[in-house]
N, C-alpha and C positions, 0 to 999 in steps of 0.2 A: 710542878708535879710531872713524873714520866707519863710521856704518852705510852699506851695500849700498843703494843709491836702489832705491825702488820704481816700477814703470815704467809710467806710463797706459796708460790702452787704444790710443790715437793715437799714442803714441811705441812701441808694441810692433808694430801694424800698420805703423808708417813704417820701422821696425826688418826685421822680415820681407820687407817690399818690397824694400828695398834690398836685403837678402840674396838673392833670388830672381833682380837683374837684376845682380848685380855678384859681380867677382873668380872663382875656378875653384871647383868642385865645389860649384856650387847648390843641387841639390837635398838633398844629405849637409847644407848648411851648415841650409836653412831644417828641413830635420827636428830637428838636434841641438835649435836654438833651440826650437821646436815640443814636444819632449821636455821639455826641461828648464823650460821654462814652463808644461807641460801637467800634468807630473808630479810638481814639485818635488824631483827628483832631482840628488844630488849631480854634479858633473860626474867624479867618478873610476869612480861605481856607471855611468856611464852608456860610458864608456870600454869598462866590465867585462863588461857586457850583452849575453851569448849570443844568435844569432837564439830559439832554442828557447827563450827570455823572450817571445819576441814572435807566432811563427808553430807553428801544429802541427804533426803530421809530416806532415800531406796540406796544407799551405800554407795554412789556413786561418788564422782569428786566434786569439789564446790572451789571449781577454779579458781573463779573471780570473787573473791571471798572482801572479810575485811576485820579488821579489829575494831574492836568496839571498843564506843568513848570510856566507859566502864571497866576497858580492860587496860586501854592504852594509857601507856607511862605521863604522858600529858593531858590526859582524860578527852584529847581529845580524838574523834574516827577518823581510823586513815584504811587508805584500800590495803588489802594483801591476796598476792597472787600466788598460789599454788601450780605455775605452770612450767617451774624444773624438774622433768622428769628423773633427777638422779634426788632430788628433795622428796617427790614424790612414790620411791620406788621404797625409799628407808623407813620412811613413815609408815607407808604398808604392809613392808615385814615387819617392824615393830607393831601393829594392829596388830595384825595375824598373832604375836606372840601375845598380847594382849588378852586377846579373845580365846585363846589353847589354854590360857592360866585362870580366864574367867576374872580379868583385871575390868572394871567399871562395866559391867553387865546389867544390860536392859529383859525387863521381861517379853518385849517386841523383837523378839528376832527375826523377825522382815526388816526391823526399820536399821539405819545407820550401823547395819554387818553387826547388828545383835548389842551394840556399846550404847552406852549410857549419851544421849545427845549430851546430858548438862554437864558428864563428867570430862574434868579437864583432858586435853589431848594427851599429857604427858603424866605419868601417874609413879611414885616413889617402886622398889624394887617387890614392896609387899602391896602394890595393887592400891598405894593409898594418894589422896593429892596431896602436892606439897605444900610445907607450913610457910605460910607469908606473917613477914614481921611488919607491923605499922606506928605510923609514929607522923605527930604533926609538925608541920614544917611552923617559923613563926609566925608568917603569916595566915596561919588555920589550915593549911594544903597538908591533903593525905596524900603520905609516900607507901611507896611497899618495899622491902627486900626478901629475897630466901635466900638464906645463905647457908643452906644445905646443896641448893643447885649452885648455887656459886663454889662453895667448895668441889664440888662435882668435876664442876669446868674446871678449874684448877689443876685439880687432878688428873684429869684426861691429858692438859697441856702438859703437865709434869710427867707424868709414865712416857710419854711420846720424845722428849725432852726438849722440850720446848718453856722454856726458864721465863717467868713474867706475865704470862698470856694467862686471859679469863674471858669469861665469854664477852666483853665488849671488843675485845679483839676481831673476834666472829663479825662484831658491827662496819671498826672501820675496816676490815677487809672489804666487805662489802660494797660500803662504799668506795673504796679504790678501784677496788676491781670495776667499779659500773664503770668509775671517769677514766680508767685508762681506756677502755670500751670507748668514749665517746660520747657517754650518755650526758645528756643536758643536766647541770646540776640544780636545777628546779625539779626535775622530775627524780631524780636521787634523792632530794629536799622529801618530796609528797612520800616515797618510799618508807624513809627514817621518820617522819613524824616531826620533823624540825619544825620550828616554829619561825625560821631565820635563815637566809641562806648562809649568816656567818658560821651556826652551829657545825651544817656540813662542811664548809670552807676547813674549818679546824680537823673535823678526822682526815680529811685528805689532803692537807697542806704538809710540806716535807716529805712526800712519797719520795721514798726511797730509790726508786727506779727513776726516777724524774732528778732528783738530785744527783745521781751518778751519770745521765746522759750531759748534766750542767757539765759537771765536772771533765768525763771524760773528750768536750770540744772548746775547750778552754784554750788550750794552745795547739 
């Protein structure tokens, strides 16, 4: 099976551009992207994603947040941090539009900037959450997909043109990007939800950059 292309720094910013100036619900589009690149989150946990993941109950931010076992792809809690301000800035403007169209609205408008805590963070273009498909694995294990957001991504990669890429691209980006940084791949591990340090081994084995320095001190 292809691996998920991993996505330069230039085709990610040409990626977001394009989202920003193209097709309906822009702001919603370049946050999802922004999320899912910023945090290496599944696209179904991301579907699943309470505002009260995101914002406190006075509307502030809820840095040191976490997904819950109930949301996470392995049902099991992992932390998630909300402390890139370029993940944080998009998400915002995308609120703000939220709250202007009156998308998942609370009768509390003191509390969590007037939104619904329960309602999901990221909401379809008519204000509504998105459809998760379920289906048991054979040994009894509930999976989820949406494959309305999956298409979504898709499409974002394709308009930008970017041939292949879906939001787990967004994942091992992520991961690469932490290890060429330096980051302990234990702590990359706790990040993704892995349950094995081999899972992460695989989105970042073959990095591309890492293979071309092999190559170009060869002779």
């Amino acid at each position: 099976m292809a691996r998920t292309p991993y996505i330069e720094d230039a085709r990610l910013k040409h990626l977001l551009k394009v989202s920003a100036i193209s097709g309906e619900s822009r702001e919603r589009n370049v946050a999802l992207l922004m999320v899912i690149y910023g945090t290496g989150m599944m696209l179904t946990e991301v579907a699943r994603l309470p505002v009260s993941a995101h914002l406190k109950g006075d509307g502030s931010l809820l840095e040191k947040s976490r997904i819950a076992e109930e949301i996470a792809y392995n049902g099991k809690e992992r932390p998630l941090w909300w402390s890139n301000i370029k993940v944080v800035n998009a998400i915002d403007k995308y609120l703000t539009y939220r709250i202007e169209n009156g998308h998942g609205l609370t009768t509390r408008k003191a509390a969590y900037r007037g939104l619904d805590p329960e309602s999901p963070l990221f909401l379809t273009g008519d204000g509504k959450p998105y459809r998760l498909m379920t289906r048991k694995t054979p040994t009894g294990a509930v999976s989820y997909s949406c494959d309305s957001l999956s298409q979504l991504f898709r499409k974002l990669h394709a308009q930008a043109g970017i041939e292949g890429a879906s939001a787990m691209s967004g994942r091992r980006t992520f991961a690469v990007r932490l290890y060429r940084l330096g980051f302990d791949l234990r702590h990359i591990n706790e990040l993704l939800g892995h349950e094995t340090l081999t899972a992460t081994k695989r989105l970042i084995d073959a990095d591309p950059v890492r293979i071309g320095a092999i190559v170009a001190g060869v002779i």
